[in-house]
N, C-alpha and C positions, 0 to 999 in steps of 0.2 A: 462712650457708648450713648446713644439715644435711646428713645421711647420707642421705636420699631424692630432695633436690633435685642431688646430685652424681650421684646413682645417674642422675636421668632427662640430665640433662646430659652423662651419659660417654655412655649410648645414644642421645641424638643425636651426639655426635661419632663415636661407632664407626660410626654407617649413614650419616654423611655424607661423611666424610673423604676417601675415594676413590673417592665414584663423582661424575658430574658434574653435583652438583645445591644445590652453593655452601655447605659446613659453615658458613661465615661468617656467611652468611644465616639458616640454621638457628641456629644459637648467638646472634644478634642477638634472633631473634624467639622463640627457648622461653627465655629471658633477662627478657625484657617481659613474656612472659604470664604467669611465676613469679613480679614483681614483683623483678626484680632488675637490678642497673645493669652491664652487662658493658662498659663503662668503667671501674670503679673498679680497681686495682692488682691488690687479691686475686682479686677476677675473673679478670683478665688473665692472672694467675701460675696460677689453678687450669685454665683452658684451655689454658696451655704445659704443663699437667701429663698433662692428658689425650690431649694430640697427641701426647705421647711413648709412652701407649700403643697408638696406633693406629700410630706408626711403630715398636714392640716387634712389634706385629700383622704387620707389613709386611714386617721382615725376619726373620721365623722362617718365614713363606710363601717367601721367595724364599732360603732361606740357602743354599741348594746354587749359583743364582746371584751370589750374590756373593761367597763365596768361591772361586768360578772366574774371576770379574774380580778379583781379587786375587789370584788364582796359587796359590792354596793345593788347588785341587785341580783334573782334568780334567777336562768337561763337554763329552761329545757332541753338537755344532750341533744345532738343531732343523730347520734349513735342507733342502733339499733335496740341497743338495752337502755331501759329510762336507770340509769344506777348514779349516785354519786361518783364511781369509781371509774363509769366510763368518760366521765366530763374531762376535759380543757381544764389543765388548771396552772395555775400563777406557777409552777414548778416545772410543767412542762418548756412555759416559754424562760423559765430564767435557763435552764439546762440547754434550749436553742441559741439563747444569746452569748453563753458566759465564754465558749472557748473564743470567738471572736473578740469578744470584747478583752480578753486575757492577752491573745495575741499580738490586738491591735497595741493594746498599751505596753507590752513588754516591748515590742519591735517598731515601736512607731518611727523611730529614726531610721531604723534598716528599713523599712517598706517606704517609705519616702524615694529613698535612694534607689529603689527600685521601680519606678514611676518614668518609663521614657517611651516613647513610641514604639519602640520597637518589641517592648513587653505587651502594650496593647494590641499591637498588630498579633501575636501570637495568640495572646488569651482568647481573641476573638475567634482564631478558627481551633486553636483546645479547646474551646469553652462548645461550638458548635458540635464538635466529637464528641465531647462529654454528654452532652444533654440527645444525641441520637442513639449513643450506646444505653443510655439511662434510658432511656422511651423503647425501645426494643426491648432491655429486661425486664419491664413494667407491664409487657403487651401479653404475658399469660397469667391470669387472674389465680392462679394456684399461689402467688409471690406475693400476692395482696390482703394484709391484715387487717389493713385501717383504711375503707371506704372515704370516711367521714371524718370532717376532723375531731369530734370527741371519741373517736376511737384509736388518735395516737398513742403510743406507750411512749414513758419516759423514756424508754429506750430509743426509740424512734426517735423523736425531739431531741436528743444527745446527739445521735447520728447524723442530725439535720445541722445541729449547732454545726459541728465538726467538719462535714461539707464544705458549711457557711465560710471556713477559714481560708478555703483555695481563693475565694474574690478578694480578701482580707491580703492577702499575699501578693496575689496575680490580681493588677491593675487592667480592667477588662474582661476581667473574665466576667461578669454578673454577677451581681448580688442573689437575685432571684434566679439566675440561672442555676448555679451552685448548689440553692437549698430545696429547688422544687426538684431539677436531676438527682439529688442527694437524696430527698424524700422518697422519691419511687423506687429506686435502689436500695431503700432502707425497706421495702414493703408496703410502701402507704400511697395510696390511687392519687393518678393525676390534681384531682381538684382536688382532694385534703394538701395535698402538698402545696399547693397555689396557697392556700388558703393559709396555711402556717407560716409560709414563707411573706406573704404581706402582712401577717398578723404581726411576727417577730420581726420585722422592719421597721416596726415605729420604733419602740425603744433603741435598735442597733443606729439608726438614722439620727435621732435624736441626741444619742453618745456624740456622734463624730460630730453632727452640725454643733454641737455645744459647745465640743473641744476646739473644733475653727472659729467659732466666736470669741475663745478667749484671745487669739490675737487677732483676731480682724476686726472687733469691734472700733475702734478707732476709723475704719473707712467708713463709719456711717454716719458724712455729712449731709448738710441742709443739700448739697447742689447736684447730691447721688439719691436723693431719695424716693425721687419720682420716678429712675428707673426700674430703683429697688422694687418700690410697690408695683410697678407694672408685670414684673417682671414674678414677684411670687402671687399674685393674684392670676395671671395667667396662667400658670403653673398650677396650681390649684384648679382650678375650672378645667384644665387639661386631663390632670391627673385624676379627678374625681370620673369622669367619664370614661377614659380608660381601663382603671379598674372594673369601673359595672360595666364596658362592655365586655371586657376580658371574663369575667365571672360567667356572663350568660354565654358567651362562645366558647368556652375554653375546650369543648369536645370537639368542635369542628377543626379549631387551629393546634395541632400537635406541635410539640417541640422540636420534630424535626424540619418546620415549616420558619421555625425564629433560626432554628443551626443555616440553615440556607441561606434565610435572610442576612445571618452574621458571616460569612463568607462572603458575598456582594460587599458587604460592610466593608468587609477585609481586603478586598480589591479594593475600592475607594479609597481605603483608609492609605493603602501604598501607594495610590496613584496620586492623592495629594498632599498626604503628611511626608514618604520615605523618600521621594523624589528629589 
């Protein structure tokens, strides 16, 4: 791999990574059409390289949040009630993260095994049906509890984990696809869902990139390392921008406008992986 093939590689993981339209999927298929095998090891290791800039991305957007779920500093609810009860707290997001992370590690070997293109090609268009049928129940405001994200309930955030576990499963389906459909469905408006769902990204990202570093660490020689950095430093500056622009848009681009997109995806995705 060179310095212009990481480059196009890190800007597909920076514009994929968090919004709901299946990095996995994209990184399968600008992989193929570059003429490269994103099985092999080095592969492997330079996309855990790159997810860590897009979770570098993730929490310099949210660091005021999460150092107030850590107590290190104060953060006025966004809520409509100023209460301690209605805030965001360190409990919420363990109760988003844990059934994933429960799953992941009890069935790590079984969900490997289930990683083939032809489960991608699927999740992508489930995953689009999923998140249209979610965006239609979400569309009468009688269903909606939690505006804001300090107005999630633990219960919500449970509900959101639990979603989280179909992408955990299903290779393709979205990560953020999964927990922001899953959030609206649970009661909670569009951009609080967004908003948990990037939140609770950093620590689930951070699990898995850690757990692929314990065996990839060995590919990070002197003669890969210029890719390496090119590659999550773009990824980063990608990712950073995506996110704030996705924030400030996110009313105009509905979920049923990324299920579309993930359908085209899904022709493509047949037209040059299944062929």
């Amino acid at each position: 791999m060179d310095i212009l093939a990481a480059i196009i590689l890190g800007i597909v993981e920076g514009l994929t990574e968090f919004i709901p339209v299946s990095s996995t999927g994209h990184m399968i298929l600008t992989a193929k059409m570059m003429g490269y095998d994103d099985q092999t090891p080095l592969m492997k290791t330079f996309e855990v390289v790159i997810q860590l800039g897009a979770i570098l991305a993730m929490a310099i957007v949210y660091w005021q949040r999460i150092l107030s779920l850590l107590g290190f500093i104060d953060s006025k609810p966004l809520g409509k009630q100023d209460t301690k009860a209605s805030r965001l707290t360190l409990m919420h997001v363990l109760l988003g993260i844990a059934p994933a992370l429960l799953v992941a590690y009890v069935a790590k070997d079984h969900i490997k095994s289930l990683f083939s293109a032809d489960i991608v090609l699927f999740s992508l268009v489930a995953g689009g049906i999923f998140m249209i049928l979610a965006e239609r129940f979400n569309r009468s405001k009688a269903v909606i509890t939690a505006q804001e994200l300090d107005e999630i309930t633990l219960k919500q955030a449970f509900l959101i984990g639990l979603y989280q576990v179909i992408s955990v499963l299903w290779p393709g389906f979205s990560r953020s696809g999964a927990t922001i459909s899953g959030g609206m469905l649970s009661g909670v408006s569009y951009k609080a869902s967004a908003d948990f769902s990037f939140l609770i990204a950093i620590p689930i990202m951070c699990a898995a990139a850690g757990y692929e570093l314990l065996d990839s660490y060995r590919y990070f020689t002197a003669d890969v390392m210029g890719v390496f950095a090119a590659g999550f430093i773009v990824s980063f500056v990608v990712a950073y921008l995506v996110i704030l622009a996705f924030m400030k848009y996110i009313q105009r681009v509905r979920l049923t406008h990324f299920a579309i997109y993930r359908f085209i995806l899904a022709a493509l995705f047949w037209m040059f992986i299944m062929q």
